[in-house]
HTML snippet that shows the backbone in 3Dmol.js (N, CA, C, O; Angstrom):
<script src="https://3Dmol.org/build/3Dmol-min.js"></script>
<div id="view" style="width:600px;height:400px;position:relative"></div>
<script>
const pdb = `
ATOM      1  N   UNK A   1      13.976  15.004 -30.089  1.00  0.00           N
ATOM      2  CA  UNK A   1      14.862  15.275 -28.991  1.00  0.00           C
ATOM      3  C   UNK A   1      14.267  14.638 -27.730  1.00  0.00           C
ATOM      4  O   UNK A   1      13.175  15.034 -27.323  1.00  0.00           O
ATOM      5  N   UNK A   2      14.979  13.611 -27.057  1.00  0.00           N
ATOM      6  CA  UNK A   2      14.567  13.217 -26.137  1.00  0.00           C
ATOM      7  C   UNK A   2      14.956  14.392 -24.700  1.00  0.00           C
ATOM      8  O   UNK A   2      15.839  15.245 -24.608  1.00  0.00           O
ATOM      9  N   UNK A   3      13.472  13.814 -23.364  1.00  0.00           N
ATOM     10  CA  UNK A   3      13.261  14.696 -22.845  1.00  0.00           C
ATOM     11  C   UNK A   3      14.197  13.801 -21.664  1.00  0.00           C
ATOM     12  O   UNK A   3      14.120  12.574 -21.599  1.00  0.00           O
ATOM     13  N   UNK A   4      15.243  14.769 -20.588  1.00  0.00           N
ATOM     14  CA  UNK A   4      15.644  13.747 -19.843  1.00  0.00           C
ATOM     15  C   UNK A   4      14.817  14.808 -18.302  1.00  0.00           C
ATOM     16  O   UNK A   4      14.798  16.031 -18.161  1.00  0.00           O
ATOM     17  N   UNK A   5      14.244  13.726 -17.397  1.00  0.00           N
ATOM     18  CA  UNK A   5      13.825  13.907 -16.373  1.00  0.00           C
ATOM     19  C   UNK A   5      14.532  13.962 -14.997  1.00  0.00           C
ATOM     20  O   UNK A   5      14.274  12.920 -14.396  1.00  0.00           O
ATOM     21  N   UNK A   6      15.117  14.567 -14.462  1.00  0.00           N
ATOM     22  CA  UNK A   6      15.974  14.479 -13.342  1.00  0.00           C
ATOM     23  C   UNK A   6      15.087  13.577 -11.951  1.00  0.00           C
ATOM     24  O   UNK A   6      13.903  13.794 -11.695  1.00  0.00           O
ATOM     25  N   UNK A   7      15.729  12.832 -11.384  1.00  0.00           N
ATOM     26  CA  UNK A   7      14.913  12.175 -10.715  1.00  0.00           C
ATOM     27  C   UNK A   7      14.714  12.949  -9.029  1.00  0.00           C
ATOM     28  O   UNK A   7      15.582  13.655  -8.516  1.00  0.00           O
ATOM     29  N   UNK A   8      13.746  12.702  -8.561  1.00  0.00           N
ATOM     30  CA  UNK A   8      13.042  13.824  -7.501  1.00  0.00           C
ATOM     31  C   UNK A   8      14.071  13.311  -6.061  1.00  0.00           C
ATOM     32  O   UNK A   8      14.838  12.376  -6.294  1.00  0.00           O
ATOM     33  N   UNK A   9      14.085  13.840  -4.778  1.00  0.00           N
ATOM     34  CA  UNK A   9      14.681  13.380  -3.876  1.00  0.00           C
ATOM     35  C   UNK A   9      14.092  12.706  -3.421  1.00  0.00           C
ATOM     36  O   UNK A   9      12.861  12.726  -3.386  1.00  0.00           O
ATOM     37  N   UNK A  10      15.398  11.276  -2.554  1.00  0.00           N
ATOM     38  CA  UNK A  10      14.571  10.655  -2.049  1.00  0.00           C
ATOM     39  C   UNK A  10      13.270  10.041  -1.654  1.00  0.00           C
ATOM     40  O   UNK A  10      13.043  10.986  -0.900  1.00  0.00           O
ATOM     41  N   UNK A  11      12.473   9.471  -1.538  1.00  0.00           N
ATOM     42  CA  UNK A  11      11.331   9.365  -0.336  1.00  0.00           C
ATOM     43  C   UNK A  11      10.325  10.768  -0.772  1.00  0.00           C
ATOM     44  O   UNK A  11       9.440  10.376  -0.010  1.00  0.00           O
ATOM     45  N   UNK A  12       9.943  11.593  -1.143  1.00  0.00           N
ATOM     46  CA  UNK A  12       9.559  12.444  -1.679  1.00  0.00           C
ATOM     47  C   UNK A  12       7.670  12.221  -2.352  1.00  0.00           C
ATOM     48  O   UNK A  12       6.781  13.029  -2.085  1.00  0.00           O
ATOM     49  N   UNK A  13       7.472  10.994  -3.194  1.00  0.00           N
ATOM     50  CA  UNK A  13       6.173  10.485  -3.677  1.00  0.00           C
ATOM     51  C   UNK A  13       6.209   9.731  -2.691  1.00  0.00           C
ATOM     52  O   UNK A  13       4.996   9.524  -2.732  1.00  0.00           O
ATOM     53  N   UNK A  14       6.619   8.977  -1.610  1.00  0.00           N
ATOM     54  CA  UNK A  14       6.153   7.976  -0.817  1.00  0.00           C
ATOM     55  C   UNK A  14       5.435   9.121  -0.055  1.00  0.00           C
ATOM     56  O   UNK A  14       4.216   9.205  -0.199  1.00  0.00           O
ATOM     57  N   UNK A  15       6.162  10.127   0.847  1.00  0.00           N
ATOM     58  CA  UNK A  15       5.507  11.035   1.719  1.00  0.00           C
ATOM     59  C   UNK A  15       4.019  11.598   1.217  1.00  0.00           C
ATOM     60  O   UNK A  15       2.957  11.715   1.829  1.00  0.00           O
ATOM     61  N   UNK A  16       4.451  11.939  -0.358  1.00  0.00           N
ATOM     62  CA  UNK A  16       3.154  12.786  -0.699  1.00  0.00           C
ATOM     63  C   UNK A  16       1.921  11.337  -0.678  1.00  0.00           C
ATOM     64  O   UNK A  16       0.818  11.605  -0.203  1.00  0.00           O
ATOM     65  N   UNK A  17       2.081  10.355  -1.022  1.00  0.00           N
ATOM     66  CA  UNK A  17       1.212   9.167  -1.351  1.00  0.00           C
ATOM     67  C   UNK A  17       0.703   9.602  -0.244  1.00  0.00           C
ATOM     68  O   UNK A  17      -0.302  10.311  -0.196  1.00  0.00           O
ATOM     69  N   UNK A  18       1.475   9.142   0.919  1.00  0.00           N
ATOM     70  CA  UNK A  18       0.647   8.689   2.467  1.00  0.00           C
ATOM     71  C   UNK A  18       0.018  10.415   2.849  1.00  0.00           C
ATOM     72  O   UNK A  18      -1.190  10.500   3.074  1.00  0.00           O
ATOM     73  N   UNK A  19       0.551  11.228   2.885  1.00  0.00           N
ATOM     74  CA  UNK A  19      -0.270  12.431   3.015  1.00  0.00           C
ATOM     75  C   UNK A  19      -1.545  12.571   2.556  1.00  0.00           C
ATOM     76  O   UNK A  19      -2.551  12.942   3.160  1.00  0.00           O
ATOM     77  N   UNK A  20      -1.346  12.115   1.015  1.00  0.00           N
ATOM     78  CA  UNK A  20      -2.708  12.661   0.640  1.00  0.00           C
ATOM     79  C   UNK A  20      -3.714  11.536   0.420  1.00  0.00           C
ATOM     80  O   UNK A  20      -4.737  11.679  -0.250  1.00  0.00           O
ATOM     81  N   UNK A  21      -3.233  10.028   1.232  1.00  0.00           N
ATOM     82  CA  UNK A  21      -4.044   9.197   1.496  1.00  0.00           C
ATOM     83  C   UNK A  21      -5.274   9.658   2.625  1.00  0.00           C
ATOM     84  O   UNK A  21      -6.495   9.506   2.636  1.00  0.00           O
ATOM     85  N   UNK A  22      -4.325  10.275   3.527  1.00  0.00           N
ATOM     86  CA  UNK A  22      -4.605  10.541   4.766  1.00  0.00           C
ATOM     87  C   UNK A  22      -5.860  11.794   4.514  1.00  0.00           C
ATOM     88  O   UNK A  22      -7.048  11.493   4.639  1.00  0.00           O
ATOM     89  N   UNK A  23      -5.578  12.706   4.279  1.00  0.00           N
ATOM     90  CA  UNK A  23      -6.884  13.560   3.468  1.00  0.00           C
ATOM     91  C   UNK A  23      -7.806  13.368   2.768  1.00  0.00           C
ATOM     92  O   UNK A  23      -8.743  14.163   2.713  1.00  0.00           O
ATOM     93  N   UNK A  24      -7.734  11.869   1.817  1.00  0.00           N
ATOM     94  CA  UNK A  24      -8.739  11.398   0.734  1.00  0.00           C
ATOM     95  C   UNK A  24      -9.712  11.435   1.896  1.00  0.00           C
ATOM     96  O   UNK A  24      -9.246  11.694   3.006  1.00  0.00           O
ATOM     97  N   UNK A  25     -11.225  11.168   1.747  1.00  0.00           N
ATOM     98  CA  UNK A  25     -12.227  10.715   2.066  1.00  0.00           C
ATOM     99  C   UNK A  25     -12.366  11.414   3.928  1.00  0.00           C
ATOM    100  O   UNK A  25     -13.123  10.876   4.735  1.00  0.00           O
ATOM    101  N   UNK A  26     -11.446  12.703   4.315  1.00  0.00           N
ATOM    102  CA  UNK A  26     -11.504  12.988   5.681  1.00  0.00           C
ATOM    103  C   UNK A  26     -12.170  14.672   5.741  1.00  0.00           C
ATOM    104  O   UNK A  26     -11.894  15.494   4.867  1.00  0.00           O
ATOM    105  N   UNK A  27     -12.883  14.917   6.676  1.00  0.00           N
ATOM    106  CA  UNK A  27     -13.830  16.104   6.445  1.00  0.00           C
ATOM    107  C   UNK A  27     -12.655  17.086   7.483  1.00  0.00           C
ATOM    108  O   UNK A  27     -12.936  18.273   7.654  1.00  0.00           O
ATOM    109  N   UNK A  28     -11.551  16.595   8.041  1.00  0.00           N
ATOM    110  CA  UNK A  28     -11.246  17.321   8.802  1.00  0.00           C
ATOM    111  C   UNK A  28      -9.255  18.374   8.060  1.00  0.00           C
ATOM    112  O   UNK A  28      -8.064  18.509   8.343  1.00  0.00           O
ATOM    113  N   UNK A  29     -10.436  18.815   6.933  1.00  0.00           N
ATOM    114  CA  UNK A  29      -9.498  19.990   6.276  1.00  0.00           C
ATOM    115  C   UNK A  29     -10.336  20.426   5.125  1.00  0.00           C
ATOM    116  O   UNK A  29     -11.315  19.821   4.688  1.00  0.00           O
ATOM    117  N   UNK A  30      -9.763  21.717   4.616  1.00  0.00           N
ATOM    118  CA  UNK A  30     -10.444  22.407   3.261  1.00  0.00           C
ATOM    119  C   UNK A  30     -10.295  21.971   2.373  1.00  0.00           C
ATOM    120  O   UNK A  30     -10.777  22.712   1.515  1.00  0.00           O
ATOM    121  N   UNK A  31      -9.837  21.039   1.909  1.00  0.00           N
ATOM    122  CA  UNK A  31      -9.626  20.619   0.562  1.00  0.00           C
ATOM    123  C   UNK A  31     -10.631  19.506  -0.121  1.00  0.00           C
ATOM    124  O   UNK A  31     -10.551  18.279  -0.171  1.00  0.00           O
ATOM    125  N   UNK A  32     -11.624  20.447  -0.634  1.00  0.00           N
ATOM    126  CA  UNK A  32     -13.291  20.336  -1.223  1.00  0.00           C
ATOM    127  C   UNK A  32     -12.769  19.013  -1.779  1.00  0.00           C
ATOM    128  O   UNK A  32     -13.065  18.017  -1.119  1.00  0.00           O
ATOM    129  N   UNK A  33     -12.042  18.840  -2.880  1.00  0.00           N
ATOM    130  CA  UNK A  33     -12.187  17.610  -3.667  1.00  0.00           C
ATOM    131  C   UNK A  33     -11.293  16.197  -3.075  1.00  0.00           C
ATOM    132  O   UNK A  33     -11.133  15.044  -3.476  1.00  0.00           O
ATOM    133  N   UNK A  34     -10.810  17.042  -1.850  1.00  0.00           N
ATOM    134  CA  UNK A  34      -9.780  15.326  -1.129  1.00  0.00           C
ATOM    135  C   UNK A  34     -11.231  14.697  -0.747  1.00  0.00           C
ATOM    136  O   UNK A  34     -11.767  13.636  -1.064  1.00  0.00           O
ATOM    137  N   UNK A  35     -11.796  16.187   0.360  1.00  0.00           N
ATOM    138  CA  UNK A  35     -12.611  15.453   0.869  1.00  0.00           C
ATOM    139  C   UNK A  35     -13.980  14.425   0.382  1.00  0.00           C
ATOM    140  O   UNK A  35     -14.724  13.750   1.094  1.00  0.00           O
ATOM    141  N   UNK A  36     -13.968  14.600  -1.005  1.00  0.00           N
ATOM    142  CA  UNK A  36     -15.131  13.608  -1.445  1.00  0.00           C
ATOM    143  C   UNK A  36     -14.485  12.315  -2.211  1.00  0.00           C
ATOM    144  O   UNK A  36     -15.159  11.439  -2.751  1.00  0.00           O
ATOM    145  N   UNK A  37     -12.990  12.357  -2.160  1.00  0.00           N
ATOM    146  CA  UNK A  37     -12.630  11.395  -2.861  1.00  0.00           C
ATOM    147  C   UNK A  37     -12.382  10.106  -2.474  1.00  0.00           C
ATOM    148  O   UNK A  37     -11.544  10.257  -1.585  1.00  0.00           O
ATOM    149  N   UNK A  38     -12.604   8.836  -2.594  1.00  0.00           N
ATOM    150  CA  UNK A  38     -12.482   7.769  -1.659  1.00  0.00           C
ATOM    151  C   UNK A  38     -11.134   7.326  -1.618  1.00  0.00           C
ATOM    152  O   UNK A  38     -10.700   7.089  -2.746  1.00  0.00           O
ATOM    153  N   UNK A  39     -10.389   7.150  -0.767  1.00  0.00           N
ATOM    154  CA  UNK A  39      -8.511   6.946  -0.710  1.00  0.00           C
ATOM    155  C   UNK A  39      -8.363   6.189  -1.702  1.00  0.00           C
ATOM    156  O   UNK A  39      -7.895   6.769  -2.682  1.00  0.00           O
ATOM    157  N   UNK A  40      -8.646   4.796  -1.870  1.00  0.00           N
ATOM    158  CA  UNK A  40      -8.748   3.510  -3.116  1.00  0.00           C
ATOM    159  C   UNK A  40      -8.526   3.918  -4.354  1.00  0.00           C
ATOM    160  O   UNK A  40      -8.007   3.271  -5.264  1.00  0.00           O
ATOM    161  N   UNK A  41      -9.119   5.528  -4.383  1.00  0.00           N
ATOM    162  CA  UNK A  41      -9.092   5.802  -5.988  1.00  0.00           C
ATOM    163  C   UNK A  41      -8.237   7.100  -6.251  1.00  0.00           C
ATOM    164  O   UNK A  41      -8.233   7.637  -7.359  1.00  0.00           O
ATOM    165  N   UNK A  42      -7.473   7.606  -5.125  1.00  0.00           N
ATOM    166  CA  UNK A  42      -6.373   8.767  -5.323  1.00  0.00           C
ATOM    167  C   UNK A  42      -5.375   8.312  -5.355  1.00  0.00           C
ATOM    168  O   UNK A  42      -4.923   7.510  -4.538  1.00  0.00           O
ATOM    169  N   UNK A  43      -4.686   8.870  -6.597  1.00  0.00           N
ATOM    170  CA  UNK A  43      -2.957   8.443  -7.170  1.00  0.00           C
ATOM    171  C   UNK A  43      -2.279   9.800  -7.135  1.00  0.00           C
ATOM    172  O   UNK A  43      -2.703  10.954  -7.193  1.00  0.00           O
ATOM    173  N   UNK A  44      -0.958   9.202  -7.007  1.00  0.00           N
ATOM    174  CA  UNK A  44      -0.208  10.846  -7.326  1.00  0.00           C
ATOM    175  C   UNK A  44       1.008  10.586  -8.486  1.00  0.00           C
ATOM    176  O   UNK A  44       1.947   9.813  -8.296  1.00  0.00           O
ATOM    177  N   UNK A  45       0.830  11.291  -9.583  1.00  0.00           N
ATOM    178  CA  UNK A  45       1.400  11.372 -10.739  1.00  0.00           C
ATOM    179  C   UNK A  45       2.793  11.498 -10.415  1.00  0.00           C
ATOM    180  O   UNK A  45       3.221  11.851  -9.316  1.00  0.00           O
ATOM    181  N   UNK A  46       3.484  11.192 -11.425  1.00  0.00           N
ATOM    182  CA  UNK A  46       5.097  11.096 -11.208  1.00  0.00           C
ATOM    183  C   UNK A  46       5.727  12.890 -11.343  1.00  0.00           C
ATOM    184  O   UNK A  46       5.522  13.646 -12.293  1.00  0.00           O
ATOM    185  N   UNK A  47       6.319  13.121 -10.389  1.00  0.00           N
ATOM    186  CA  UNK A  47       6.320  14.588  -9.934  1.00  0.00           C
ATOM    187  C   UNK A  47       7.357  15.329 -11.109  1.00  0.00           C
ATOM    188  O   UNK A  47       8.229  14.660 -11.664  1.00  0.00           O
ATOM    189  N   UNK A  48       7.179  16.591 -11.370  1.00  0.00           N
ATOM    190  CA  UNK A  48       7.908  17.651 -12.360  1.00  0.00           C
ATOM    191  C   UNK A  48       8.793  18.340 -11.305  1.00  0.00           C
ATOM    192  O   UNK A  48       8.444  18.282 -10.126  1.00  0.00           O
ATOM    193  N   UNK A  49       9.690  18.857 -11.587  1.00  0.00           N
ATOM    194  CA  UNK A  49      10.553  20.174 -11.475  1.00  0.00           C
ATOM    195  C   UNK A  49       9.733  21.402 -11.622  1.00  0.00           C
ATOM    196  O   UNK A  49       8.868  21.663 -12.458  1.00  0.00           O
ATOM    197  N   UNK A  50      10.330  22.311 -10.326  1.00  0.00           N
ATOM    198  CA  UNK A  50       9.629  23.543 -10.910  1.00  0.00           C
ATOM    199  C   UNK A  50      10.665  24.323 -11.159  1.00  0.00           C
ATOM    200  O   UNK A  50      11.741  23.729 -11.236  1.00  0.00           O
ATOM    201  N   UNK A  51      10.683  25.857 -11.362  1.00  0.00           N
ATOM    202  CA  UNK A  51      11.652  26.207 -11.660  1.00  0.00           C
ATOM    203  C   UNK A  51      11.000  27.882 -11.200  1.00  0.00           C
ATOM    204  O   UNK A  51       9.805  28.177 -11.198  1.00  0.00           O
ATOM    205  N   UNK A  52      12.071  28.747 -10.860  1.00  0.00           N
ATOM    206  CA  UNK A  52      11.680  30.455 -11.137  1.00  0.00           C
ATOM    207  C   UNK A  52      13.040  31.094 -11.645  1.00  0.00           C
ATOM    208  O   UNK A  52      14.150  30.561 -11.653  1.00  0.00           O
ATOM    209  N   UNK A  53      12.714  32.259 -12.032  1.00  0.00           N
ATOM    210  CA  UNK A  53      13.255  33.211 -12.476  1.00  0.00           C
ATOM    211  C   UNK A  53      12.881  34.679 -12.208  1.00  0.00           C
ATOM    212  O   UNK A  53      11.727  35.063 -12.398  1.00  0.00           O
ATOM    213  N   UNK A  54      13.745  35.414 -11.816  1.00  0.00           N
ATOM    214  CA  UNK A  54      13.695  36.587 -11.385  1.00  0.00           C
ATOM    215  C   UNK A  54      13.336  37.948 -11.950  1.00  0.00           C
ATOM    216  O   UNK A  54      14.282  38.360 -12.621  1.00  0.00           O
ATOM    217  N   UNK A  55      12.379  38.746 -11.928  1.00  0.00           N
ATOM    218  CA  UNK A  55      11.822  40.003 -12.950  1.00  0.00           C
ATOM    219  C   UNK A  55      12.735  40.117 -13.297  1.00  0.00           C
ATOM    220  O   UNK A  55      12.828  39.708 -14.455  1.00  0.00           O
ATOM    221  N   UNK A  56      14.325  40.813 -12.580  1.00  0.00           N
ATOM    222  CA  UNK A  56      15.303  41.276 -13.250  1.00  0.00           C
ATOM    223  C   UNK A  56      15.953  40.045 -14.162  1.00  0.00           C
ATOM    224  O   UNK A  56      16.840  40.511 -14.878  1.00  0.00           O
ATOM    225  N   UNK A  57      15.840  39.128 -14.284  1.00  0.00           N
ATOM    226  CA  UNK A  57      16.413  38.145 -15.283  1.00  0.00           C
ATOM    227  C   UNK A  57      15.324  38.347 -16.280  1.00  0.00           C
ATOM    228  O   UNK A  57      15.999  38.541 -17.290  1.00  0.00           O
ATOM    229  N   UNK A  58      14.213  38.419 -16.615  1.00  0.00           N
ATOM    230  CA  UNK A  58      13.345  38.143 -17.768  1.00  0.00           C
ATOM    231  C   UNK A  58      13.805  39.513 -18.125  1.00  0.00           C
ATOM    232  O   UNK A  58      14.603  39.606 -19.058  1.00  0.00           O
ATOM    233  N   UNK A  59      13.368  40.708 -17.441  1.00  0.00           N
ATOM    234  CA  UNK A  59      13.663  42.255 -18.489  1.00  0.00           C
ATOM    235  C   UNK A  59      14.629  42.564 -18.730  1.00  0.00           C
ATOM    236  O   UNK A  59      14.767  43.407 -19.617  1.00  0.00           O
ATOM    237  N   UNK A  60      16.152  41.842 -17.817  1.00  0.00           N
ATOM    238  CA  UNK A  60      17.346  42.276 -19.176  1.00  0.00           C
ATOM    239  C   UNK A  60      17.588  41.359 -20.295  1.00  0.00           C
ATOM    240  O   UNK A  60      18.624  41.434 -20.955  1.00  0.00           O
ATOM    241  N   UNK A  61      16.402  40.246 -20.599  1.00  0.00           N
ATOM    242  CA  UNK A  61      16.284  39.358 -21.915  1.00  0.00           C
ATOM    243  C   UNK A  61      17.882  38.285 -21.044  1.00  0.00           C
ATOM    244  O   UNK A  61      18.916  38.087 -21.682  1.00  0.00           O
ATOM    245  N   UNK A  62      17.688  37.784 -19.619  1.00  0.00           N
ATOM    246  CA  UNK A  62      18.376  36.338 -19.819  1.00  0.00           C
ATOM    247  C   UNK A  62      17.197  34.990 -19.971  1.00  0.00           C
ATOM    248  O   UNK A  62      16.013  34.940 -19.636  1.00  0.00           O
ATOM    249  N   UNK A  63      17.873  34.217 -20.463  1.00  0.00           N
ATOM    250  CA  UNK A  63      17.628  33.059 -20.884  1.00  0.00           C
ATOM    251  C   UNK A  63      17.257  32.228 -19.844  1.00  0.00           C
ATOM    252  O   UNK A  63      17.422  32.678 -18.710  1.00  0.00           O
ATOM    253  N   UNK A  64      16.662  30.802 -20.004  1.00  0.00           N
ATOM    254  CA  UNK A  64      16.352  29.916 -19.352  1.00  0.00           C
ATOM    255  C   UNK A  64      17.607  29.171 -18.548  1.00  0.00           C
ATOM    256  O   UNK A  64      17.683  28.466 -17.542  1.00  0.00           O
ATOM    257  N   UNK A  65      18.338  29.578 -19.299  1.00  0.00           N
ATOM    258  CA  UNK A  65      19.527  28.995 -17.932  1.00  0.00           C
ATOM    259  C   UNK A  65      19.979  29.805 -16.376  1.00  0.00           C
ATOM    260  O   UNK A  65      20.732  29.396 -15.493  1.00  0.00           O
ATOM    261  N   UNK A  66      19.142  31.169 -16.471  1.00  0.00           N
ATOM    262  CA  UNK A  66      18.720  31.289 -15.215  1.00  0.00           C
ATOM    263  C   UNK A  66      17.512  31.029 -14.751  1.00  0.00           C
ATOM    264  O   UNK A  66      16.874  31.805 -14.040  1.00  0.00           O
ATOM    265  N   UNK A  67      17.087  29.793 -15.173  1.00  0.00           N
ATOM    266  CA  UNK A  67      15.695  29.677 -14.181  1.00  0.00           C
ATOM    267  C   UNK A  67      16.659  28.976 -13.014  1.00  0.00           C
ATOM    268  O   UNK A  67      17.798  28.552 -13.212  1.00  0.00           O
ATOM    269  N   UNK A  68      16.000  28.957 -11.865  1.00  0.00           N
ATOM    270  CA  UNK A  68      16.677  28.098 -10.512  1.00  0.00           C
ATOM    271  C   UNK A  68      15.830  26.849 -10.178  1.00  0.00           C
ATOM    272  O   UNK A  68      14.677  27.166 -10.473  1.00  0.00           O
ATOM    273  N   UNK A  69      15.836  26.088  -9.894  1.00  0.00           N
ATOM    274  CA  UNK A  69      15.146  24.976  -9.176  1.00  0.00           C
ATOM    275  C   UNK A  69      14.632  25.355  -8.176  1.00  0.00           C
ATOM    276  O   UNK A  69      15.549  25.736  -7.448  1.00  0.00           O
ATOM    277  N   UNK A  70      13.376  25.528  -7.524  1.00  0.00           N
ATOM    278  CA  UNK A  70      13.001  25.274  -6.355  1.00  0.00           C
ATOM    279  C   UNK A  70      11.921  24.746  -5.641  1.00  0.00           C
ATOM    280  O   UNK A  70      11.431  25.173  -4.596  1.00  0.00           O
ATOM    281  N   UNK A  71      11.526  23.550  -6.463  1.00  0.00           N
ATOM    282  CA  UNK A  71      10.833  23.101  -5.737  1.00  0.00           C
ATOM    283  C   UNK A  71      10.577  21.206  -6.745  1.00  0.00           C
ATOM    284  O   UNK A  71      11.263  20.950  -7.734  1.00  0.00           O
ATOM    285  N   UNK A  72       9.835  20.498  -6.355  1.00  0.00           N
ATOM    286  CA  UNK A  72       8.895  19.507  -6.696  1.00  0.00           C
ATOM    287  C   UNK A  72       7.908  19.275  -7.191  1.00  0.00           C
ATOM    288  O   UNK A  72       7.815  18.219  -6.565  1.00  0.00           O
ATOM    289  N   UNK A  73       6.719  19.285  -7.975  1.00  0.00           N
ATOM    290  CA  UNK A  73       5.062  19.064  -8.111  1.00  0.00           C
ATOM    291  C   UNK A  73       4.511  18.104  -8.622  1.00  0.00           C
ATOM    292  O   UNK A  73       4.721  17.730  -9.776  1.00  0.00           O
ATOM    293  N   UNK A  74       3.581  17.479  -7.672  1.00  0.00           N
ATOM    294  CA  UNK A  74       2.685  16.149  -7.990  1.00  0.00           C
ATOM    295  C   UNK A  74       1.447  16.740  -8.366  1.00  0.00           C
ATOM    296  O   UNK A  74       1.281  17.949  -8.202  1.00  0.00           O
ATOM    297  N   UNK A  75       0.231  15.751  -9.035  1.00  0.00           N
ATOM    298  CA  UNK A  75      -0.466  16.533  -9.816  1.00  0.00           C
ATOM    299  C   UNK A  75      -1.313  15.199  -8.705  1.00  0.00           C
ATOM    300  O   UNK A  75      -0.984  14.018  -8.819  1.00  0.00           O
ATOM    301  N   UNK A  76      -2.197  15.571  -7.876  1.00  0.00           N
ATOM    302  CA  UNK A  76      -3.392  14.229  -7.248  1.00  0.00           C
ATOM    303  C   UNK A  76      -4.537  13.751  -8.374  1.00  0.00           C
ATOM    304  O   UNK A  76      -5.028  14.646  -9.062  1.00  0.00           O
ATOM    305  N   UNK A  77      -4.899  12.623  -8.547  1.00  0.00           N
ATOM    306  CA  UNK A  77      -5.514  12.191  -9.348  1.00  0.00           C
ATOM    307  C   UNK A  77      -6.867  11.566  -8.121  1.00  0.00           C
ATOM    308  O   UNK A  77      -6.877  10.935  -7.064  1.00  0.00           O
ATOM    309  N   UNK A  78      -7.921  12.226  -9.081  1.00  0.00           N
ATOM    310  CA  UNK A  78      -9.382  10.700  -8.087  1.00  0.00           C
ATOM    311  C   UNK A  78      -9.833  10.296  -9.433  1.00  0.00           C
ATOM    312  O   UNK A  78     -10.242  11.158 -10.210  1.00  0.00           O
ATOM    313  N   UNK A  79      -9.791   9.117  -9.751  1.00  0.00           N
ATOM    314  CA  UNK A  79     -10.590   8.472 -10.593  1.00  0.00           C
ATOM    315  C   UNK A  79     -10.138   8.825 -12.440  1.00  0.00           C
ATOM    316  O   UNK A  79     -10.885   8.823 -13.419  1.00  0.00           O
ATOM    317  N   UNK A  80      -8.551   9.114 -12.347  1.00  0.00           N
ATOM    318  CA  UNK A  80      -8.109   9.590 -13.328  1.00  0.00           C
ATOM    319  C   UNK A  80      -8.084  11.089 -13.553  1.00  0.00           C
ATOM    320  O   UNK A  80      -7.706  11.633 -14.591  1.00  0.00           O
ATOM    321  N   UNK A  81      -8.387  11.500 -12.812  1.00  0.00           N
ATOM    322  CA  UNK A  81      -8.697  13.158 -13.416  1.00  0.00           C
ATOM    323  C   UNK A  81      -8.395  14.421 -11.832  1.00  0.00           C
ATOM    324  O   UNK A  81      -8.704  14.538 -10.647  1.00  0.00           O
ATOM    325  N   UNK A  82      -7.605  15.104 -12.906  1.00  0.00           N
ATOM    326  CA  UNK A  82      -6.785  15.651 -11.290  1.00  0.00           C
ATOM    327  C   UNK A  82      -7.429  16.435 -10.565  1.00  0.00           C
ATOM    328  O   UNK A  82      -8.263  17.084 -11.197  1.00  0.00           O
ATOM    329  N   UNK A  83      -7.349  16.768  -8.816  1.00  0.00           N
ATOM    330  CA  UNK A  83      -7.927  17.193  -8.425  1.00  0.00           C
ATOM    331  C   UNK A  83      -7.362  18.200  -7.540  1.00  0.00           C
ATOM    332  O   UNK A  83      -7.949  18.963  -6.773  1.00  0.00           O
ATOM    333  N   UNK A  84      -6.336  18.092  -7.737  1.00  0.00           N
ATOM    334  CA  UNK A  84      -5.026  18.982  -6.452  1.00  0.00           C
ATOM    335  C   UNK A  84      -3.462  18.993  -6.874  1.00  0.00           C
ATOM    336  O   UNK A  84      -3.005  18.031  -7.493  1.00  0.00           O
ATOM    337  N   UNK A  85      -3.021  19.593  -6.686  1.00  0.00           N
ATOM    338  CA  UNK A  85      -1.442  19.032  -6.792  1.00  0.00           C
ATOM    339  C   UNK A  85      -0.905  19.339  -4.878  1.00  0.00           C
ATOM    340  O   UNK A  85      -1.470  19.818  -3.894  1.00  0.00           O
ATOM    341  N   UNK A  86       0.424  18.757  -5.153  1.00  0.00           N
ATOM    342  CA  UNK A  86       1.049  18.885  -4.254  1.00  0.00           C
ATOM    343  C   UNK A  86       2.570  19.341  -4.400  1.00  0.00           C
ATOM    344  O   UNK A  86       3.216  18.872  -5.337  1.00  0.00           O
ATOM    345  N   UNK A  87       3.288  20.408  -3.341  1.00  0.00           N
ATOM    346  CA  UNK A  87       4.201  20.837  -3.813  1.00  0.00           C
ATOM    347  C   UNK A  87       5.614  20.692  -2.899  1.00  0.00           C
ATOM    348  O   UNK A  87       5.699  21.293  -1.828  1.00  0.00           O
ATOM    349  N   UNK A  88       6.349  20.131  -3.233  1.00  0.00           N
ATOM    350  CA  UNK A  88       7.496  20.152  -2.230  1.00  0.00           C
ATOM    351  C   UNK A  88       8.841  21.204  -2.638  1.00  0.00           C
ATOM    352  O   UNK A  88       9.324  21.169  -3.770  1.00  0.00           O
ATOM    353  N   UNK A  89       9.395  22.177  -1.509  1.00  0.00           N
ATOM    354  CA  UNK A  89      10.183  23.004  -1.826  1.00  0.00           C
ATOM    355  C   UNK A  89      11.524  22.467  -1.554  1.00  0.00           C
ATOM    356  O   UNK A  89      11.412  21.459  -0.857  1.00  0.00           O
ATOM    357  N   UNK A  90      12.784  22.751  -1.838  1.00  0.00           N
ATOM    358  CA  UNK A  90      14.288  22.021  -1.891  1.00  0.00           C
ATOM    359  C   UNK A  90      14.273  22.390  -0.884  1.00  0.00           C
ATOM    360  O   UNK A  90      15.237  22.200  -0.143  1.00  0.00           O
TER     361      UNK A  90
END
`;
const viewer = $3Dmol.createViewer("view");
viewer.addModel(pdb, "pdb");
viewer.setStyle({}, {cartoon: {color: "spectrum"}});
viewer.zoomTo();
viewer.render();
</script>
């Protein structure tokens, strides 16, 4: 069964690219592993769908066709191997 991927909005991985260019290799935020990573070698993976569902939808047993969409997620890569994600909400 093929998997079909809905494609993300707009401009969406361009923003996250340059964001988390901008954090690679900069001491001026918390994020332990941007900051040791050299920009040259951080990628951002092709982003997933997220999805939720509501307590009251799982305990009266509905199905996955009430999950809702709400959001985006990139997974940051340094040197192949991930180190952060990033999340965009609709």
């Amino acid at each position: 069964m093929p998997l079909h991927l809905p494609d993300p909005p707009t401009g969406v991985a361009d923003m996250v690219r340059s964001t988390v260019g901008q954090f690679a290799g900069s001491t001026n935020h918390s994020l332990k592993a941007l900051r040791s990573a050299k920009p040259d070698h951080v990628a951002v993976t092709t982003p997933h769908q997220v999805f939720t569902m509501g307590v009251d939808d799982v305990t009266s047993g509905a199905g996955l066709e009430r999950a809702r969409p709400v959001g985006w997620r990139h997974l940051v890569e340094a040197d192949g191997k991930p180190i952060a994600s990033s999340e965009r909400e609709l």
